[in-house]
MARLUMRO-739189 format. One record per residue (C-alpha): residue number from 1; residue in three letters; chain; y, z, x. Coordinates in pm, 1 decimal. Layout:
residues N
  kolti  tikol  nulo         v         w         u
    NUM    ALA     A         Y         Z         X
...
end
This chain:
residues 295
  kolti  tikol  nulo         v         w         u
      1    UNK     A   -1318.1    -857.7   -1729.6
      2    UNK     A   -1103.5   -1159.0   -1702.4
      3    UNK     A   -1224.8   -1486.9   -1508.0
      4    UNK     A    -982.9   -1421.2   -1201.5
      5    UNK     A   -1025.4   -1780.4   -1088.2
      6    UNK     A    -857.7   -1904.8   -1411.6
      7    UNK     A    -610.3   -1663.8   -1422.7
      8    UNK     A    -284.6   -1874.1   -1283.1
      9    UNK     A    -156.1   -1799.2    -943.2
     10    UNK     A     216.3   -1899.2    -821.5
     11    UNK     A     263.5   -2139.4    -537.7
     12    UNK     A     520.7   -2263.1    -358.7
     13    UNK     A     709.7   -2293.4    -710.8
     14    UNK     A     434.7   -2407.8    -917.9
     15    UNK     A     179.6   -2191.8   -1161.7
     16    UNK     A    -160.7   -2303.6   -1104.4
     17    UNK     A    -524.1   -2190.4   -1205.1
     18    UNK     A    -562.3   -1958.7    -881.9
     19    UNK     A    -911.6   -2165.3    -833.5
     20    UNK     A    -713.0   -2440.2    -741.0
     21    UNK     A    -435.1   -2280.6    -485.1
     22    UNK     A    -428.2   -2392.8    -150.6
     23    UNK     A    -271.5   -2383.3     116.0
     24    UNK     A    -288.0   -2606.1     468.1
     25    UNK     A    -481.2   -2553.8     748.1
     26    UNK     A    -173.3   -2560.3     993.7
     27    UNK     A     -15.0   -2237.7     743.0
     28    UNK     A     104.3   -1977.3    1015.2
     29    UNK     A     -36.8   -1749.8     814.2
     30    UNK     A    -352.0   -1879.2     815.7
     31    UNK     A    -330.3   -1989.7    1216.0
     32    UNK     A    -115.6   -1618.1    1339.5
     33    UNK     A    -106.5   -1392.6    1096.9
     34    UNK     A     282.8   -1520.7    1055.4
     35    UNK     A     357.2   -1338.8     747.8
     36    UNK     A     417.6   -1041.7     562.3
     37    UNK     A     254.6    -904.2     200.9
     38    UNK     A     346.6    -656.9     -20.0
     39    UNK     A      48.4    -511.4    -316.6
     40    UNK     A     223.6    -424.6    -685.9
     41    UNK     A      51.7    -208.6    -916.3
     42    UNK     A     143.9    -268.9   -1251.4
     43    UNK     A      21.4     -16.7   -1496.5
     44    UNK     A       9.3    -154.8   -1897.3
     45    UNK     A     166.8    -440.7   -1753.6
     46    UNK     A     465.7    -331.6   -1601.4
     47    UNK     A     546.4    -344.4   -1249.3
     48    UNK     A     564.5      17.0   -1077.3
     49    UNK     A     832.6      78.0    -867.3
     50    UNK     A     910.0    -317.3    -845.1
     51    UNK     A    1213.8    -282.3    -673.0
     52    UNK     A    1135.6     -53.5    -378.6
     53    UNK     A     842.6    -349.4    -301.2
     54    UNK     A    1092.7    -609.0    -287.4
     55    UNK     A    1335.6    -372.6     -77.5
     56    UNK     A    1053.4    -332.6     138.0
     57    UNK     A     947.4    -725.5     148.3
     58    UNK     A    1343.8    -802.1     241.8
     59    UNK     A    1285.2    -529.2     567.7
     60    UNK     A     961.9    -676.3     665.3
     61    UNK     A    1070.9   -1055.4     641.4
     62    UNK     A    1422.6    -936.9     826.7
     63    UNK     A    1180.5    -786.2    1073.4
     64    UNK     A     992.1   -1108.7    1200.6
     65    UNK     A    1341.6   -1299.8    1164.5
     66    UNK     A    1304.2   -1461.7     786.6
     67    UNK     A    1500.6   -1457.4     453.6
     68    UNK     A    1347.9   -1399.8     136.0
     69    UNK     A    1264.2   -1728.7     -32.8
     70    UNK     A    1311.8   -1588.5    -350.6
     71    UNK     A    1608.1   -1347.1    -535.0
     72    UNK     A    1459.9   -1031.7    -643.6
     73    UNK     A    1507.4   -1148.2   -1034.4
     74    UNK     A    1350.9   -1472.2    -907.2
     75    UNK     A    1072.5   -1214.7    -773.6
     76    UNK     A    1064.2   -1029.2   -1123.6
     77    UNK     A    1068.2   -1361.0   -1327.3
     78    UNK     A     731.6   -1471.2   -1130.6
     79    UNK     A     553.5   -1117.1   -1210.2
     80    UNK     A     651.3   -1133.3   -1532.9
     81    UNK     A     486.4   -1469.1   -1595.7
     82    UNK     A     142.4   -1350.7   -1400.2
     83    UNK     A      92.5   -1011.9   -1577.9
     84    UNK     A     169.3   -1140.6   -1899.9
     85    UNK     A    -159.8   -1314.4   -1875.7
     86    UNK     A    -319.1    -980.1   -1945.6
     87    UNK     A    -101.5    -790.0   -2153.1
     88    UNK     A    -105.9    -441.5   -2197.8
     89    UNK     A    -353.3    -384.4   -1923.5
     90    UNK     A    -356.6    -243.9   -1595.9
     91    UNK     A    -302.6    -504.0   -1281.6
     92    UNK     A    -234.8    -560.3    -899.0
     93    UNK     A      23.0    -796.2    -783.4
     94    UNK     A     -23.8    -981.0    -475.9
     95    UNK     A     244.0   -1160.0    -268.2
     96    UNK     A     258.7   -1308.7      51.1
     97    UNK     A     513.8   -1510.0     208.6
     98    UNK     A     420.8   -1700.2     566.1
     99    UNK     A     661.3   -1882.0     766.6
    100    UNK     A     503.5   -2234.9     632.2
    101    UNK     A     280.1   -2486.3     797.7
    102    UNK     A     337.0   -2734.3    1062.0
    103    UNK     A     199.4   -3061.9    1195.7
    104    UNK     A     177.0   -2956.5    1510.6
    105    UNK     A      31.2   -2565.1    1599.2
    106    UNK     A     292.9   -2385.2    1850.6
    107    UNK     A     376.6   -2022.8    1909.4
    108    UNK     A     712.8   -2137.2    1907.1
    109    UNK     A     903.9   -2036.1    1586.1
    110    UNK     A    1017.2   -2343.4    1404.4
    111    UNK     A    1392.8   -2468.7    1425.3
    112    UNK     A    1377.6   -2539.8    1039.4
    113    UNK     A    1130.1   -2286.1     845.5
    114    UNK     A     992.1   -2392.5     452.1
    115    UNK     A     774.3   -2088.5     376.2
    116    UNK     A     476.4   -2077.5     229.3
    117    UNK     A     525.8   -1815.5    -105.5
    118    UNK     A     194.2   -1731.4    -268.4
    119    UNK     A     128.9   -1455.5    -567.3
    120    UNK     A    -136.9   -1361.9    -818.9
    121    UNK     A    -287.2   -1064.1   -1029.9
    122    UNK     A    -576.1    -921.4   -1018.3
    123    UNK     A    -745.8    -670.7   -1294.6
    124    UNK     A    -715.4    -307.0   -1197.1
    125    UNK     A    -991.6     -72.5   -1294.9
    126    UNK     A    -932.1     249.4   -1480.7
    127    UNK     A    -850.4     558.3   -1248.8
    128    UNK     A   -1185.5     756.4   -1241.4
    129    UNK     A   -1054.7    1052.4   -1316.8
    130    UNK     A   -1391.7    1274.9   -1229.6
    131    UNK     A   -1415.2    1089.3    -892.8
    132    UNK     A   -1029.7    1170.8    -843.8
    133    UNK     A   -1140.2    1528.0    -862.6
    134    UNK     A   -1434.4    1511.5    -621.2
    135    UNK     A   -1217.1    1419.7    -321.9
    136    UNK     A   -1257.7    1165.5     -33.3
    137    UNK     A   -1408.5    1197.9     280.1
    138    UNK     A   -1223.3    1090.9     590.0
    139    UNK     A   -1280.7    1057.0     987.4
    140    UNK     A   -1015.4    1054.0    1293.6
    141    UNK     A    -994.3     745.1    1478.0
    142    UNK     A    -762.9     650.5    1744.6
    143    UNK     A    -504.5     412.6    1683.8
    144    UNK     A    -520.0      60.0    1821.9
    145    UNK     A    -246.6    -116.9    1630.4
    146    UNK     A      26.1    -248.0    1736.5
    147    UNK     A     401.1     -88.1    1768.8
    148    UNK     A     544.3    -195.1    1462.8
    149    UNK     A     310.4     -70.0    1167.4
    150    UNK     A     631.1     -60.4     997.4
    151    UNK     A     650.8    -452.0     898.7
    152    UNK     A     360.6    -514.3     617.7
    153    UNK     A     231.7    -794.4     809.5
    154    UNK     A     -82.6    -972.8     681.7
    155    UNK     A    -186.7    -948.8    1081.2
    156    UNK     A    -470.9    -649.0    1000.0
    157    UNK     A    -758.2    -659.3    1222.3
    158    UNK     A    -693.8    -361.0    1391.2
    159    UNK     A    -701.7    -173.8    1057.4
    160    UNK     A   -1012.2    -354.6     860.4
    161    UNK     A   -1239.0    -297.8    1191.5
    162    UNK     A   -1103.6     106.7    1138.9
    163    UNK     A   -1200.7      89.8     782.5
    164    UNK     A   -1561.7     -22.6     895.6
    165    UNK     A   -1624.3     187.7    1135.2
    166    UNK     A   -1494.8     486.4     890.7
    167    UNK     A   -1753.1     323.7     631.8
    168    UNK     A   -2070.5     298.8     866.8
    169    UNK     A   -1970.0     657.5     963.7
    170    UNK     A   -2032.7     758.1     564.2
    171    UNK     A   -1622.8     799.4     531.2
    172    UNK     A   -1367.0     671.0     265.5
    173    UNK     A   -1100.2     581.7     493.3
    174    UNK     A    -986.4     684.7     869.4
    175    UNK     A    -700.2     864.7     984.8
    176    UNK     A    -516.6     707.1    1287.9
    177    UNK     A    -445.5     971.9    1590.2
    178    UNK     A    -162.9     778.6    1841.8
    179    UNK     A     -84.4     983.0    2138.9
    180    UNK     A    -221.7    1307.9    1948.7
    181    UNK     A     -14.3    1246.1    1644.1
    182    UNK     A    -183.7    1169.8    1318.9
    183    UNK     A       2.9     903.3    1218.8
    184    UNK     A    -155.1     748.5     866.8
    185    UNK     A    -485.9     632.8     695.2
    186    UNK     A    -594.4     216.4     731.6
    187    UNK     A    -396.9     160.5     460.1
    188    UNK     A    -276.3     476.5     327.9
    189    UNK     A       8.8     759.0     403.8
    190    UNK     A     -80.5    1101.6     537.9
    191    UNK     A      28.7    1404.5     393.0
    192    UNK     A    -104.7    1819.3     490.2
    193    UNK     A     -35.9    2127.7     330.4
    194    UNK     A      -5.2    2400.8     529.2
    195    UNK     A     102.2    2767.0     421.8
    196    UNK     A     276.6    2617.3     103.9
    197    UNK     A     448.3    2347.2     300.7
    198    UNK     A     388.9    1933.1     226.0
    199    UNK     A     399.4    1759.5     504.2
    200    UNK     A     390.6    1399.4     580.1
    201    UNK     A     487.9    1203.0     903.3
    202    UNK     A     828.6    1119.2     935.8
    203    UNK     A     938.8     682.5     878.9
    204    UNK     A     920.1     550.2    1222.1
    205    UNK     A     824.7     167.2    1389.4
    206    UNK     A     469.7     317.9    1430.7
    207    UNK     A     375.0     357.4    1015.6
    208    UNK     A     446.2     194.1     715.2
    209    UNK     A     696.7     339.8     491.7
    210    UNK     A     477.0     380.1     205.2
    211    UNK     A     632.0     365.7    -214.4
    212    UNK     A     417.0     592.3    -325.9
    213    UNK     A     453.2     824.0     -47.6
    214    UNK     A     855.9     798.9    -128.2
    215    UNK     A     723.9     899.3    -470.7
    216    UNK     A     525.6    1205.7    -413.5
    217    UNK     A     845.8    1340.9    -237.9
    218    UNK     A    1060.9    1256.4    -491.5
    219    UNK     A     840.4    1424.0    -744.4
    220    UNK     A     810.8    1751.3    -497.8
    221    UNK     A    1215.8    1770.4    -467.6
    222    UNK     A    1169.1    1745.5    -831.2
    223    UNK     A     920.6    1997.9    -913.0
    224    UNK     A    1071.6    2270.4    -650.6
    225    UNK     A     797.1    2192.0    -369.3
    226    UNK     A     915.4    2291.9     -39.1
    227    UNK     A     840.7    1944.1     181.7
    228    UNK     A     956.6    1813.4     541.2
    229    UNK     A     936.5    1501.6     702.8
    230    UNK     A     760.3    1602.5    1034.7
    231    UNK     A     486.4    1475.0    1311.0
    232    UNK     A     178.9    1594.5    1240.1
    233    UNK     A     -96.1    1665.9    1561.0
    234    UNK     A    -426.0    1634.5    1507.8
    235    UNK     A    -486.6    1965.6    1571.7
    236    UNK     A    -347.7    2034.8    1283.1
    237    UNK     A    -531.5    1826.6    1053.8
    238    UNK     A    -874.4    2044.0    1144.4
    239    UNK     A    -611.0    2365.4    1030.5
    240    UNK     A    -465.8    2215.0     703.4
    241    UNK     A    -527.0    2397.8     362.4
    242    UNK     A    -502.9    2060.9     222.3
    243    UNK     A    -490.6    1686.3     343.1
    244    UNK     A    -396.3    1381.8      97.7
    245    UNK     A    -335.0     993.3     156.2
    246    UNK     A    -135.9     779.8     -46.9
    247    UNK     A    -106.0     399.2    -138.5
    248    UNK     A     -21.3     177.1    -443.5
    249    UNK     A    -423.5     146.4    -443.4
    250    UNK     A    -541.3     489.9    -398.2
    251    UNK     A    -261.3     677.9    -569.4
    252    UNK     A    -266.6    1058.7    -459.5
    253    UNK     A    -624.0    1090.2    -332.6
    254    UNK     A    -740.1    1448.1    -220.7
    255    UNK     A    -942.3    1482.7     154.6
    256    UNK     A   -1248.5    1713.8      84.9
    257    UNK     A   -1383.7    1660.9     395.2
    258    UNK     A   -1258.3    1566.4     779.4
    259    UNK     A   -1503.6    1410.9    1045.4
    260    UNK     A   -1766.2    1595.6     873.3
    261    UNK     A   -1626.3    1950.2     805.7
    262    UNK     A   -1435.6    2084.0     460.1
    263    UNK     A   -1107.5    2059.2     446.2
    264    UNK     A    -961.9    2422.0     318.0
    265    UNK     A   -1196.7    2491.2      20.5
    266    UNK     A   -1370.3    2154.5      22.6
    267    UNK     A   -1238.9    2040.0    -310.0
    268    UNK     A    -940.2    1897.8    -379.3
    269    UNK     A    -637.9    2206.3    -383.6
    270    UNK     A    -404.0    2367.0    -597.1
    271    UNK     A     -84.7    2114.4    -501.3
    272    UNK     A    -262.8    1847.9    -487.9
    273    UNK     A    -374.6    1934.4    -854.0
    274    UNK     A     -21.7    1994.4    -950.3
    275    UNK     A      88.1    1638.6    -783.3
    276    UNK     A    -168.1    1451.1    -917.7
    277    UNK     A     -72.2    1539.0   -1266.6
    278    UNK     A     300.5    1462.2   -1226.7
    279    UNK     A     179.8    1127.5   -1057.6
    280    UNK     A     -24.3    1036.3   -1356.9
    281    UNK     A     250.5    1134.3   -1584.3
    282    UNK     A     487.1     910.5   -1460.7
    283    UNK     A     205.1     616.0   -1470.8
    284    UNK     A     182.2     684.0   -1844.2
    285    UNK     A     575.8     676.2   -1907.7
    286    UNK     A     551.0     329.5   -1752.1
    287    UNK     A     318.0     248.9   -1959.0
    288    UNK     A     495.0     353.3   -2305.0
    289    UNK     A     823.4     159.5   -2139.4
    290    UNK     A    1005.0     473.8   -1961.4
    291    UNK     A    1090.1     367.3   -1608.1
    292    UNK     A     994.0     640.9   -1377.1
    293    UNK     A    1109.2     712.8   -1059.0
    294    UNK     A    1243.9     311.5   -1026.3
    295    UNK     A    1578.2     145.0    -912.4
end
């Protein structure tokens, strides 16, 4: 496993051993959560799905009333740089860009904004492929967040304190219920089957528009799976033949088990089996050089 602190980082223009990054104290980002992330997986070294991130990053900075420092081959030029550090192998991108740091700390938005742009790798592990298959267990929680889950903002207290509470409860992750809606996982889209049908929660100010959810329904149009973009109650969640949540970090991950009951058999289904295969197909085209799925 590779020293991550000497691995180089980019900052504000520069390459640096990621040890030595800083940023100031006064960083909005640091003082309100002023800022917005996106998380790249990069499978033999390539960037998956690069350009649906940086579409993404351009709607979240537009969002909280920024441009995006850099070009989107300025964007590719930097990940190129970081992953070839490790070539070949399988990595996470980080990026962040805040709205910069200040001498003096006021809610007011600066006249005159020099962001703060930020982004390093990270080694990914392996997929464990037998773990994939044993399913995840989740819980219901209701949703405390704010009303526009649809900016990837690096503001995520509400979530992390979700994601504890799931994990002193014995769970993997937690499902968010918002006025009886199941609305998506901590950091994960929601998807049920139901009598054949794939369901996930239609794109709305109250989730985040998820790339790997965009995937899966690409890959069902593809592969002749009836899907709709829906709301989903919570009701139906305890009804579901089959539940899944999806991220750049979890891929396609199968729910065995909801607040403590099975979920239809109480391993992972028949879909999900059929998804997950096309999912890791198009990983391994990536990874001999064949663009899947990307712009």
């Amino acid at each position: 496993m590779a020293d991550r602190d000497a691995l180089i980082a980019y900052l504000n223009g520069e390459y640096l051993p990621r040890g030595e990054a800083r940023v100031p104290i006064t960083d909005r980002g640091l003082l309100f959560g002023d800022s917005v992330y996106e998380v790249v997986p990069a499978y033999g070294g390539r960037p998956f799905r690069v350009g649906h991130h940086l579409q993404r990053l351009d709607r979240s900075l537009a969002a909280i009333r920024m441009d995006n420092p850099l070009s989107h081959a300025e964007w590719r030029q930097v990940f190129d740089r970081l992953t070839g550090q490790l070539p070949g192998q399988d990595q996470s991108i980080y990026l962040q860009v805040t709205r910069g740091a200040y001498p003096k700390r006021s809610h007011v938005i600066p006249a005159e904004v020099h962001p703060t742009v930020l982004a390093f790798i990270s080694p990914k592990p392996p997929r464990d492929a037998e773990k994939a298959q044993q399913g995840i267990r989740v819980i219901t929680l209701d949703d405390i967040r704010w009303h526009r889950c649809d900016i990837k903002a690096t503001a995520l207290l509400a979530n992390v304190l979700a994601r504890a509470q799931a994990t002193e409860e014995g769970a993997d992750e937690a499902i968010l219920i918002r006025d009886g809606a199941a609305m998506e996982g901590t950091a994960s889209n929601l998807f049920v089957v139901s009598n054949g049908l794939l369901i996930t929660p239609p794109d709305s100010e109250e989730l985040l528009p998820g790339i790997t959810r965009d995937l899966v329904l690409e890959l069902a149009q593809e592969a002749g799976v009836p899907f709709a973009q829906a709301a989903i109650d919570a009701a139906d969640l305890e009804t579901a033949d089959e539940i899944w949540l999806t991220s750049s970090t979890r891929e396609v991950s199968a729910v065995v088990e909801l607040n403590g009951r099975p979920v239809g058999s109480g391993r992972p289904g028949e879909l999900w089996q059929r998804m997950d295969a096309l999912f890791q197909a198009c990983k391994e085209r990536l990874r001999q050089g064949v663009e899947c799925h990307d712009d």
